[in-house]
C-alpha positions in Angstrom: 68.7 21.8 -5.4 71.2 23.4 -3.1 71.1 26.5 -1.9 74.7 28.9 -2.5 75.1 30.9 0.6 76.9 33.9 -1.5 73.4 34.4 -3.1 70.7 32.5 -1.6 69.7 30.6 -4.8 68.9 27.2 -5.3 70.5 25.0 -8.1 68.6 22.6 -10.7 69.8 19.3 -12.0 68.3 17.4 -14.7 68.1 14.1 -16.5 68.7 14.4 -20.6 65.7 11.5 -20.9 62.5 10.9 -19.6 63.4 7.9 -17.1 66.8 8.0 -17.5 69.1 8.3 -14.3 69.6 11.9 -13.4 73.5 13.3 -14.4 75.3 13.0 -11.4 76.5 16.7 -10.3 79.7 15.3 -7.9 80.6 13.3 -11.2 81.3 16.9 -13.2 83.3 17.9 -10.3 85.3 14.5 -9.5 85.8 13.2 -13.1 86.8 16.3 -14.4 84.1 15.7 -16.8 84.3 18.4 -19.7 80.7 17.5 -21.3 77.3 18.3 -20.4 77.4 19.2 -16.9 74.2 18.4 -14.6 73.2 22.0 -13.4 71.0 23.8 -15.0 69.8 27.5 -13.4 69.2 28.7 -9.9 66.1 29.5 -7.9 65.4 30.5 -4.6 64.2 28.8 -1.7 60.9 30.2 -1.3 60.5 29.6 -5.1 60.6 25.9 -4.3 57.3 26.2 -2.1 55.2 29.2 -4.4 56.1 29.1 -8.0 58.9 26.4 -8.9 58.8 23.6 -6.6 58.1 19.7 -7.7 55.7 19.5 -10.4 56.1 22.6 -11.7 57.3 23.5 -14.9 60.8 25.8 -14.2 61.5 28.3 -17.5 64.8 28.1 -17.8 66.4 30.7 -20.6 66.4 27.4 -23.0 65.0 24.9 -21.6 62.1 23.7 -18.9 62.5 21.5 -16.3 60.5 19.9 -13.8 62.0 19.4 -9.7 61.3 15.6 -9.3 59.6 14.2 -6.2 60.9 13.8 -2.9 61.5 10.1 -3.5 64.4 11.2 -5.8 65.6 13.9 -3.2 67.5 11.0 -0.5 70.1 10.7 -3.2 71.2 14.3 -2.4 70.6 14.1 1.5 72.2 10.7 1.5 75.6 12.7 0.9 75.3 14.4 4.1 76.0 13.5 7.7 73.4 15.9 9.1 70.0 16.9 7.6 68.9 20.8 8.4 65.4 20.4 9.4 63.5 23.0 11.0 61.9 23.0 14.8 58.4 23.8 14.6 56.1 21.3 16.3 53.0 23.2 16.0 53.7 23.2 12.1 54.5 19.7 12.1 52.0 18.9 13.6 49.1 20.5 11.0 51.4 19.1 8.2 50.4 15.7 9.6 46.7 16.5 9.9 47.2 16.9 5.9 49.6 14.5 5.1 49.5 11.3 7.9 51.4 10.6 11.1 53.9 9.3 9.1 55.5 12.9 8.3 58.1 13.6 11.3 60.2 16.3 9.7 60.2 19.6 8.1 63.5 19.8 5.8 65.2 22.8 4.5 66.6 22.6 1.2 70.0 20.9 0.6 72.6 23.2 -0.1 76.4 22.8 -0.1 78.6 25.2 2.1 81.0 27.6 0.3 84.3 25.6 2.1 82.9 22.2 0.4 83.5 23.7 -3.0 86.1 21.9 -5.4 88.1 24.7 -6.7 86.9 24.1 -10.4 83.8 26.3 -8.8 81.2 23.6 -8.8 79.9 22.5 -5.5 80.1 19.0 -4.5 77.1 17.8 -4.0 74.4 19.9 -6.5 70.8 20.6 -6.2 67.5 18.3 -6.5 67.1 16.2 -9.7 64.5 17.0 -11.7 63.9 16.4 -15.4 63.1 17.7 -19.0 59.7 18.5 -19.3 58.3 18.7 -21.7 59.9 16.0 -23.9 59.0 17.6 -27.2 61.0 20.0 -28.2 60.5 21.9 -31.7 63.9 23.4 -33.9 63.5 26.5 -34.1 65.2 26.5 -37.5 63.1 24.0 -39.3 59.8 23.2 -37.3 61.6 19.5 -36.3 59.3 18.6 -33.9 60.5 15.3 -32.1 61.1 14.3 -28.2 64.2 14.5 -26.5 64.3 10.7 -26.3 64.4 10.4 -30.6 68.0 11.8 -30.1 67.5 14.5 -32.8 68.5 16.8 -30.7 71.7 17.1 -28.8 72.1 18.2 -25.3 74.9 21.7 -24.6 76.0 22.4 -21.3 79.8 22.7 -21.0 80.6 25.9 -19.3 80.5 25.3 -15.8 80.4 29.3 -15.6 76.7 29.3 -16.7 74.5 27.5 -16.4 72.0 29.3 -17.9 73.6 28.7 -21.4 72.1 24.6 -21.1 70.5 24.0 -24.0 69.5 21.9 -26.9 70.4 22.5 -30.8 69.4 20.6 -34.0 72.3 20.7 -35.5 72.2 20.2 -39.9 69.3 22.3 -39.6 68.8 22.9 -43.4 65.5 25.4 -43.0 62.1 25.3 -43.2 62.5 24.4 -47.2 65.4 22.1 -46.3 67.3 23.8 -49.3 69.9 26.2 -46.3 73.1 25.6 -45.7 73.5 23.1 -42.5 73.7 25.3 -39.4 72.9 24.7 -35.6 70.0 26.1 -34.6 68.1 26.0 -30.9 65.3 23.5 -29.9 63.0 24.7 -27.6 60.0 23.0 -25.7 56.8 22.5 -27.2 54.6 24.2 -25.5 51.1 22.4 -25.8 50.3 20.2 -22.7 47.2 18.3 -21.5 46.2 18.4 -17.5 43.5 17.4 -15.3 41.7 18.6 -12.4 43.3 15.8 -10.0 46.8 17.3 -10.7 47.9 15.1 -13.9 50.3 16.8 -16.2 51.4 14.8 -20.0 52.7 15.6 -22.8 50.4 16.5 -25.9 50.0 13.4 -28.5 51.2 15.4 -31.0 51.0 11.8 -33.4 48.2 11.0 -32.7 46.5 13.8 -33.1 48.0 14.7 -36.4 46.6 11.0 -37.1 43.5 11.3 -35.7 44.4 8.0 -33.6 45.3 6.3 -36.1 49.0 4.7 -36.9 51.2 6.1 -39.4 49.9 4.8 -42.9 54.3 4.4 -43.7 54.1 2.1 -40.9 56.9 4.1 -38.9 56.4 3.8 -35.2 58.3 7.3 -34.6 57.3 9.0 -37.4 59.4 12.5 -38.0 57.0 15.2 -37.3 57.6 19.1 -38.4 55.8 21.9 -36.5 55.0 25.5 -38.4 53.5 28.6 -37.0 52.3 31.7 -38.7 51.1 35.0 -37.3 47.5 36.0 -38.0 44.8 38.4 -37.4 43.0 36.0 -33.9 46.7 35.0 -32.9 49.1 32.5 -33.3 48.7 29.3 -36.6 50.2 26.3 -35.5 49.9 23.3 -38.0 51.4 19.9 -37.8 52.7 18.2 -40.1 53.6 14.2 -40.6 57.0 14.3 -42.8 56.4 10.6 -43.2 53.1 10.4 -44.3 52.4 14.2 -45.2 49.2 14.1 -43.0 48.5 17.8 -41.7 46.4 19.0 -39.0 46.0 22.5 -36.9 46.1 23.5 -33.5 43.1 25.4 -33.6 41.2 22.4 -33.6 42.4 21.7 -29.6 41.0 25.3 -28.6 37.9 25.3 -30.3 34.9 24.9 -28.0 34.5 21.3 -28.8 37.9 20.8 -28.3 37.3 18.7 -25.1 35.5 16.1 -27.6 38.4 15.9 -29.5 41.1 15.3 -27.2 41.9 12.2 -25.2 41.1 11.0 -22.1 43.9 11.6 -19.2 46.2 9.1 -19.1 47.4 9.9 -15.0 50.6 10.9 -14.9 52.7 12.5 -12.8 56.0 13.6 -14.5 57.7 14.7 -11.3 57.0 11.1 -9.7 57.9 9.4 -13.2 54.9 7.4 -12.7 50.9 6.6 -14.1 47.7 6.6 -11.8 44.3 6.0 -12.2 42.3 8.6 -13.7 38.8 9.1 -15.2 39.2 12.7 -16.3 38.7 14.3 -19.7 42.5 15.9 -20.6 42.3 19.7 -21.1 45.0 21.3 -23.4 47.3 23.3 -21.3 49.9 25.7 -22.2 52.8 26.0 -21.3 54.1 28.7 -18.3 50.0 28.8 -18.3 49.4 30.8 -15.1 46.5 27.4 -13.6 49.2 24.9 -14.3 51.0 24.7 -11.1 48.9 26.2 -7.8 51.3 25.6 -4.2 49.2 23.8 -1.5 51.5 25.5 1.8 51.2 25.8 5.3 52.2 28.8 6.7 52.2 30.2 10.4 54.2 32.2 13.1 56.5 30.3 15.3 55.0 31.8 18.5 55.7 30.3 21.7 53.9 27.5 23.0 51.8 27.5 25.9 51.0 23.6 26.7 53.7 21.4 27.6 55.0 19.3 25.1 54.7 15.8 24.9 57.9 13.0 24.6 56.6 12.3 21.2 56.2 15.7 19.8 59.8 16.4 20.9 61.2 13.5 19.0 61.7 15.1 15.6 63.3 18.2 17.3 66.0 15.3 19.1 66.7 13.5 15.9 68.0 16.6 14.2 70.7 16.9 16.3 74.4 16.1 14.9 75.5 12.7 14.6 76.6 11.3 18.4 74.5 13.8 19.9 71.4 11.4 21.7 74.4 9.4 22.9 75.1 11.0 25.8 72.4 10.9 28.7 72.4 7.4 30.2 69.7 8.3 32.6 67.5 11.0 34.1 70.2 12.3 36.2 71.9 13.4 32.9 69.3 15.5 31.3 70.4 18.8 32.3 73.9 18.8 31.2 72.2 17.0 27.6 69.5 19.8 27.6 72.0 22.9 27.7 73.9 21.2 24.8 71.3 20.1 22.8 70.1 24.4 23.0 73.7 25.6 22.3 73.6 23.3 19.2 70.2 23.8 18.0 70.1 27.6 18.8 66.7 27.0 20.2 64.8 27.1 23.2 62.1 24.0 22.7 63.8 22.2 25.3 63.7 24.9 28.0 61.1 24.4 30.7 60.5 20.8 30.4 60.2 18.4 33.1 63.5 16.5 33.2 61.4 12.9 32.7 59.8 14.5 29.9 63.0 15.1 27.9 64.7 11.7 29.1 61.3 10.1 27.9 62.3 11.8 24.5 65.4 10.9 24.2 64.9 7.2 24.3 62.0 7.3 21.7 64.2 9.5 19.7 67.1 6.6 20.1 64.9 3.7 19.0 64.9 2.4 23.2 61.3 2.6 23.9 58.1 2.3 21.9 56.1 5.2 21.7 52.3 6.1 22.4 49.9 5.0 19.7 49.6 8.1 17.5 46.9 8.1 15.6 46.8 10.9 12.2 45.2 14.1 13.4 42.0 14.9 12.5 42.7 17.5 9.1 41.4 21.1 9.7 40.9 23.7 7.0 39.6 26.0 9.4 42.8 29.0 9.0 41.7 29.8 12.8 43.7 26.5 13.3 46.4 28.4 12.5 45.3 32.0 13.1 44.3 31.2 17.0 47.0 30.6 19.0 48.5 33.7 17.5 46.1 36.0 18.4 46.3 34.1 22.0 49.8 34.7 22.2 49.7 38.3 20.5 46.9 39.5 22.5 48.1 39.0 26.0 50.9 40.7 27.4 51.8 38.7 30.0 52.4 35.6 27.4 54.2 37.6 25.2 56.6 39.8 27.6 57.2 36.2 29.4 59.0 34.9 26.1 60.8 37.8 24.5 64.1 36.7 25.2 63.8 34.1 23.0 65.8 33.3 20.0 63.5 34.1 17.4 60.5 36.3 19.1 60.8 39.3 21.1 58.0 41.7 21.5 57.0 44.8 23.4 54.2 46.8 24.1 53.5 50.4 22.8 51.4 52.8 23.5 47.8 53.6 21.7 48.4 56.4 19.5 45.7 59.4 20.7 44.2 59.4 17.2 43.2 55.6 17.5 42.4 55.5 21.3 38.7 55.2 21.0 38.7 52.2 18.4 42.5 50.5 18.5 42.8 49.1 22.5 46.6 47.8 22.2 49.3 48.0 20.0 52.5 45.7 20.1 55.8 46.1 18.3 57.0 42.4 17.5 60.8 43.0 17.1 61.9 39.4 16.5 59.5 36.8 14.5 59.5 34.0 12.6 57.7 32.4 9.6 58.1 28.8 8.7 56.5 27.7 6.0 56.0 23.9 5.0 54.7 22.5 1.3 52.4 20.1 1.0 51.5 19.1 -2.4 50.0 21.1 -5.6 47.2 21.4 -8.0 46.1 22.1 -11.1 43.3 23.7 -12.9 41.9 24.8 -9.9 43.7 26.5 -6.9 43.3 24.8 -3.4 40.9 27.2 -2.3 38.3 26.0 -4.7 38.0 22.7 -3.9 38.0 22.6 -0.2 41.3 21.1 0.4 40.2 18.1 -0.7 42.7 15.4 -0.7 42.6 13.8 -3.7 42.6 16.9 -5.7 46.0 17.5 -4.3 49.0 15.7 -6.5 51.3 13.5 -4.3 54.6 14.1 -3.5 56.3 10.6 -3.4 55.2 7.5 -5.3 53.3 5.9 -2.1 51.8 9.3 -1.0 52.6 9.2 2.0 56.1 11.2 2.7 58.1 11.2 5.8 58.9 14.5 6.0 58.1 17.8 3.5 60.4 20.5 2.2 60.0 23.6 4.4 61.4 27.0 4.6 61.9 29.8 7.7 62.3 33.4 7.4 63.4 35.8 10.2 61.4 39.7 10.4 59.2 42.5 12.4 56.0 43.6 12.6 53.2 46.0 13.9 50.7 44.2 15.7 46.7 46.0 16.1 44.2 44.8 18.7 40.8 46.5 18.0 38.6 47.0 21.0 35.6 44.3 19.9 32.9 46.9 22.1 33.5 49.1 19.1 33.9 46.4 16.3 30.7 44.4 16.8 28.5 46.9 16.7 29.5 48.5 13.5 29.7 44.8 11.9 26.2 44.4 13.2 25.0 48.2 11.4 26.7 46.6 8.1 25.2 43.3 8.1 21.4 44.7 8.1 22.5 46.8 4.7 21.3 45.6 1.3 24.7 46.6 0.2 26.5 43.7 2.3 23.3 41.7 0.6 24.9 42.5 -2.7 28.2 41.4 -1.7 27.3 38.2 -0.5 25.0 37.7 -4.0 28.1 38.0 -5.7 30.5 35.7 -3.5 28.1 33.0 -4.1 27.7 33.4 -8.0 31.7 33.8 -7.7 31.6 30.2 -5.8 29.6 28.3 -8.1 31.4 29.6 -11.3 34.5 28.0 -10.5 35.1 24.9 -12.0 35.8 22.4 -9.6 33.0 20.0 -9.2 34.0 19.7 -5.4 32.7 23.9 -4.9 28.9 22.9 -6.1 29.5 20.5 -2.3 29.8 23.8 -0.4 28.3 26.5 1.3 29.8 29.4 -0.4 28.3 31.4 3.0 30.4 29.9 5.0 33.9 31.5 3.0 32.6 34.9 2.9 34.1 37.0 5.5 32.4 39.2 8.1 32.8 42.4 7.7 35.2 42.6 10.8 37.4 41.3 7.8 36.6 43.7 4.9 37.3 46.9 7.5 40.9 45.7 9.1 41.7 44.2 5.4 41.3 47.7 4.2 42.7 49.2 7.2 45.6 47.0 6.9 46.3 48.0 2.5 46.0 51.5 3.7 48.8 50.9 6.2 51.4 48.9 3.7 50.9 51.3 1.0 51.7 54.0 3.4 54.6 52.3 5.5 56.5 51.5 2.0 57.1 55.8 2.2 58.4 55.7 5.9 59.8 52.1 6.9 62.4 51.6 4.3 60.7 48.5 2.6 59.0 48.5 -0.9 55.4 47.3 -0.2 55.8 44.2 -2.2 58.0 43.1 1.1 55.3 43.9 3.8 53.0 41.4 3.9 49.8 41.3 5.7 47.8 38.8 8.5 44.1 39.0 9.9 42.3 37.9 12.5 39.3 38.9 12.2 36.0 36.2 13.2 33.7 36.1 15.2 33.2 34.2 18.1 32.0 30.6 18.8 31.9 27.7 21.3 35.6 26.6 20.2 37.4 30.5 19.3 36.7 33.8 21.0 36.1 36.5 18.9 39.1 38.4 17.1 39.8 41.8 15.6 43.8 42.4 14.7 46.0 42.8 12.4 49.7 42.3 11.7 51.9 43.7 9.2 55.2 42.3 8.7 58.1 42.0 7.1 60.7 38.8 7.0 63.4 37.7 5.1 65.2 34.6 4.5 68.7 35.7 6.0 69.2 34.7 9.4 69.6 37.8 10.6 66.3 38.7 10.0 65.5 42.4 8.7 66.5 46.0 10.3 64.0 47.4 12.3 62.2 50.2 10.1 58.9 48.9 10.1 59.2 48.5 14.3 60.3 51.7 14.8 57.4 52.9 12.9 55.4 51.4 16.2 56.0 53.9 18.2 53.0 56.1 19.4 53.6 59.8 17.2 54.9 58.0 14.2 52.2 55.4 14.3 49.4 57.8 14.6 51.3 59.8 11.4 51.1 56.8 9.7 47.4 56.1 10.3 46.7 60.2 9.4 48.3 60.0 6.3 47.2 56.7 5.1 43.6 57.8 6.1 43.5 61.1 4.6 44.9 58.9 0.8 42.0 56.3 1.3 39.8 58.9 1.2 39.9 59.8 -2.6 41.2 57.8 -5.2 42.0 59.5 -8.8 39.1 56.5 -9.8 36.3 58.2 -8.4 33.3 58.6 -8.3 33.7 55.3 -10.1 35.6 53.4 -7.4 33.6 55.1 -4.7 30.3 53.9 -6.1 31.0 50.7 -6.6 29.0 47.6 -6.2 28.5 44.4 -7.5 25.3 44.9 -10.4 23.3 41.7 -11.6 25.5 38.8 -11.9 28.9 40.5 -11.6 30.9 38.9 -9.1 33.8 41.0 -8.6 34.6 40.4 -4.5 35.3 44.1 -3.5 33.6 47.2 -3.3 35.2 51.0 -3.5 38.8 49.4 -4.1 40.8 49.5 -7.3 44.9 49.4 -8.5 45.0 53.2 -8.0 43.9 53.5 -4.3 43.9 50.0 -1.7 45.4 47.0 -4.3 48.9 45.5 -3.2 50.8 43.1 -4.9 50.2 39.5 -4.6 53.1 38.9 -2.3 51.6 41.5 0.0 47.6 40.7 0.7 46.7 37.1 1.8 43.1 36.9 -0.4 44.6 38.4 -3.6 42.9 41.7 -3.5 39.6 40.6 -2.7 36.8 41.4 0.5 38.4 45.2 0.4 36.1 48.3 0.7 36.7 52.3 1.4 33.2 53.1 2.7 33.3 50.6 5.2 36.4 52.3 6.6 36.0 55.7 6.0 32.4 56.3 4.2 33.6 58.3 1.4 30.2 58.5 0.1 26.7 59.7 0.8 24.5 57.8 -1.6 22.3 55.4 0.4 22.2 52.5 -1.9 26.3 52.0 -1.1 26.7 54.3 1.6 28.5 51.9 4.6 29.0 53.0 8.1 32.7 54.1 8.7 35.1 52.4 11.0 37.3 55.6 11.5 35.5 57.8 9.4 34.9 59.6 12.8 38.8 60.2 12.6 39.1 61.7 9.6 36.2 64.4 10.2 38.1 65.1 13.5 41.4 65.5 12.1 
């Protein structure tokens, strides 16, 4: 994939057969070559890590496609001098806690500069491989139902204008009857899959379920199969039919309830490595574009300034991404400073700022290959999000760490004064004028999301043959944000009034009926207790909905492009307690984003904001439903007086997908003491 500057979208290439070489995009471009040409559509960058990236099945207008692994990726890097990585050592470093010591680099996608464009409008070197998938494809004409391979069907993709226009056609379609006049018609995939909980994805056997596991009785190893659907009253009628043998059977068959005794056993593949594992699983049919079939395993975090020293080793990845020639220079010690201003000029970054000058040297030479470095061992992995969420709130939380690094490159923040109307419970506020989010992608599931199986490792489908990948596709994006410090003399006392309700009883009933519903075998392993939130969380998660749906009016920016991030824990031994919020806003540009949801920090427009968004919590056009409610029995629904019309946000927007959100506990809003809370600011709102 490479990513077009005009437009920030990232372009697909594809093989025409399953393990066939990919077309080579610089061969369109050099040969002239008329036919077929390799790309395919466009995403984004940030599609690659959420919704499109390898494994995933990419809807193109007539065709899907699948990114390959990263194994096939070096073809397209190898036509590069340089590789754009990005600098982020404390991300790095939980990527290896995940992945191995073996990962030393966080790679942006390839993408080809507008100047490096042959003039036919191609660019030279185009976008990651990936492949067909699935094989089958069905005419949309006749029913033809037959895999790419079988060459039935022939490949379209001529007009390097668009794209979007790569297809496949049957051409001498004669109709379902086969009595029309020959026409081309469109082949389109099939959409029946099978898939497994350990990340396997193949294609349906549609012969040998029309067979029943048996050969073909003509004896034809590739017998010609025909596909036909018909509308009825309890959906879609999908039968299969044998043209060879004129052996029929349905589709309903695969969905029935017993459908899992029916259907094979998975055979452990992974398309996207072009490769067959071990696997013990019963296959479950899949459709699709099915909404469970591809779930993102990503790292995310704030590049914050560090506060430890870093070590020769840690700075070795950040050395190797300079340009060609660039480690060449210093010959000793006495060299480092002239090598350290250059190497920040060229990098635009300030890593290397600071450092002791034997410290860097020591760098460069394990970055050159002249010295051997310290015995790493893999990090121990963490799931614990205060891994990530902690040195934030250090940074965030204390001025004098966060004024002493505002000038660099990519943070900048400043303190504000505490709005009157939040004096008593808010005890800082901090407008965070430059940020940066990099985000790193680590593998995918399906059936089950991440979060259901306790990161557990070999739930999570591999990204190269071996498993173990040097470095992983990552992604940066430049913003503001609005940063809340709650005073914890206020906030632990209210969480300790909540906690003693039957109410918070109820909500905790339900989490754990919620936890052992899911279907991953690894959640029965788990203490569903110890993933429920406090309610510190469920008050500054509301707080924080409030706020976004209210800022979207003011700020300038749709609410679908604030996004939200809590700290809210108690304290332990190893973290101290933490009650914050940030909203922000960032965007993939370099420039970053323009200011409206900082200015929007600023003590009288602040405390407008909190008024207003206050004063719309309290009713919702839902009510008395939505006030009242509660989890009943063995409903397990995770929030409590919250619905679409009054605190939901779109997915993009709240990190737990709508869930652990609750009016009363910010602002009462009822009186009935079975789900009557205590009110965070509901003080505030009688007041004013």
């Amino acid at each position: 994939m490479s990513e077009s500057i005009e437009d920030g979208l990232v372009t697909v290439s594809e093989p025409v057969a399953a393990g066939a070489e990919p077309l080579d995009p610089a061969g369109d471009v050099e040969h002239n070559n008329p036919r077929n040409r390799a790309r395919v559509g466009s995403i984004r960058p940030s599609a690659m890590l959420y919704t499109n990236g390898v494994g995933a099945t990419v809807d193109m207008p007539h065709i899907a496609v699948m990114p390959h692994g990263l194994d096939d990726w070096e073809r397209i890097y190898a036509r590069r001098p340089t590789t754009d990585v990005i600098l982020e050592s404390r991300l790095l470093e939980l990527v290896r806690s995940h992945l191995g010591s073996q990962v030393s680099e966080l790679r942006k996608p390839p993408w080809a500069p507008d100047e490096k464009r042959h003039a036919g409008g191609d660019a030279i070197d185009l976008g990651i491989p990936g492949r067909i998938f699935p094989q089958w494809l069905r005419c949309t004409g006749c029913g033809l139902l037959a895999k790419v391979s079988h060459e039935l069907f022939d490949y379209e993709n001529t007009n390097r204008y668009r794209p979007d226009q790569a297809r496949f056609v049957h051409k001498r379609c004669t109709g379902r009857r086969g009595k029309a006049r020959a026409s081309t018609q469109a082949a389109i995939p099939a959409r029946y899959l099978l898939a497994c909980v350990d990340g396997h994805l193949d294609e349906f056997p549609y012969v040998e379920w029309v067979h029943r596991g048996k050969p073909c009785s003509s004896g034809d190893a590739y017998p010609r199969m025909k596909m036909d659907e018909w509308k009825s009253n309890i959906g879609p009628d999908v039968r299969l039919t044998c043209q060879s043998c004129n052996v029929t059977r349905g589709m309903r068959e695969a969905t029935a309830r017993d459908a899992e005794e029916k259907l094979p056993y998975c055979r452990g593949r992974h398309p996207h490595l072009d490769a067959f594992y071990p696997c013990e699983h019963q296959g479950k049919l899949m459709m699709l574009g099915a909404a469970n079939q591809w779930f993102p395993s990503t790292l995310s975090l704030l590049a914050l300034p560090r506060e430890e020293s870093a070590t020769p080793e840690e700075l070795v990845p950040d050395l190797r991404a300079l340009p060609n020639g660039a480690l060449d220079g210093p010959q000793d010690v006495s060299a480092i400073g002239m090598f350290r201003m250059m190497a920040s000029n060229i990098a635009q970054t300030d890593v290397f700022d600071d450092l002791p000058d034997e410290v860097l040297w020591r760098a460069v030479q394990l970055a050159r290959g002249d010295s051997v470095p310290n015995v790493v061992t893999a990090p121990e992995k963490r799931t614990d999000p205060r891994t990530i969420l902690a040195p934030e709130w250090t940074v965030l939380t204390d001025e004098q760490k966060y004024m002493r690094h505002s000038g660099m490159a990519d943070f900048r923040a400043a303190r504000r004064d505490v709005p009157d109307l939040l004096s008593g419970v808010v005890a800082a506020t901090v407008a965070v004028e430059k940020l940066k989010k990099v985000n790193a992608f680590i593998g995918f599931t399906r059936i089950d999301a991440l979060d259901r199986m306790d990161d557990a490792a070999e739930r999570v489908a591999p990204l190269t043959r071996d498993g173990r990948p040097t470095w992983v596709p990552a992604t940066e994006d430049r913003g503001e944000g609005v940063f809340l410090r709650f005073d914890e003399a206020v906030i632990a006392p209210w969480e300790d009034s909540v906690e003693d309700l039957e109410v918070w009883e109820r909500f905790k009933d339900a989490h754990r009926i919620n936890f052992k519903r899911r279907t991953s075998k690894t959640a029965d392993d788990l203490e569903p207790d110890d993933r429920f939130p406090p309610p510190r969380y469920w008050v500054i998660h509301t707080l924080s909905h409030l706020l976004i749906r209210q800022a979207a009016m003011s700020s300038g920016y749709g609410s679908a492009s604030l996004t939200e991030r809590i700290y809210a824990w108690k304290g332990d031994d190893e973290h101290p307690p933490a009650a914050g919020l940030l909203i922000s806003t960032t965007a993939s540009d370099s420039e970053g984003t323009l200011g409206g949801l900082v200015e929007l920090a600023k003590p009288d427009k602040l405390e407008d904001l909190v008024r207003k968004a206050l004063r719309r919590g309290q009713r919702c056009s839902s009510d008395p439903i939505c006030g009242h409610r509660v989890p009943e029995g063995k409903e397990e629904f995770l929030h409590g007086a919250a619905c679409h019309f009054c605190l939901f946000l779109s997915e993009t927007s709240c990190e737990r997908t709508n869930r652990f959100l609750d009016r009363r506990m910010l602002l009462g809003v009822v009186d009935d003491p079975k789900v009557s809370t205590p009110g965070l600011l509901e003080s505030l709102v009688e007041v004013h």
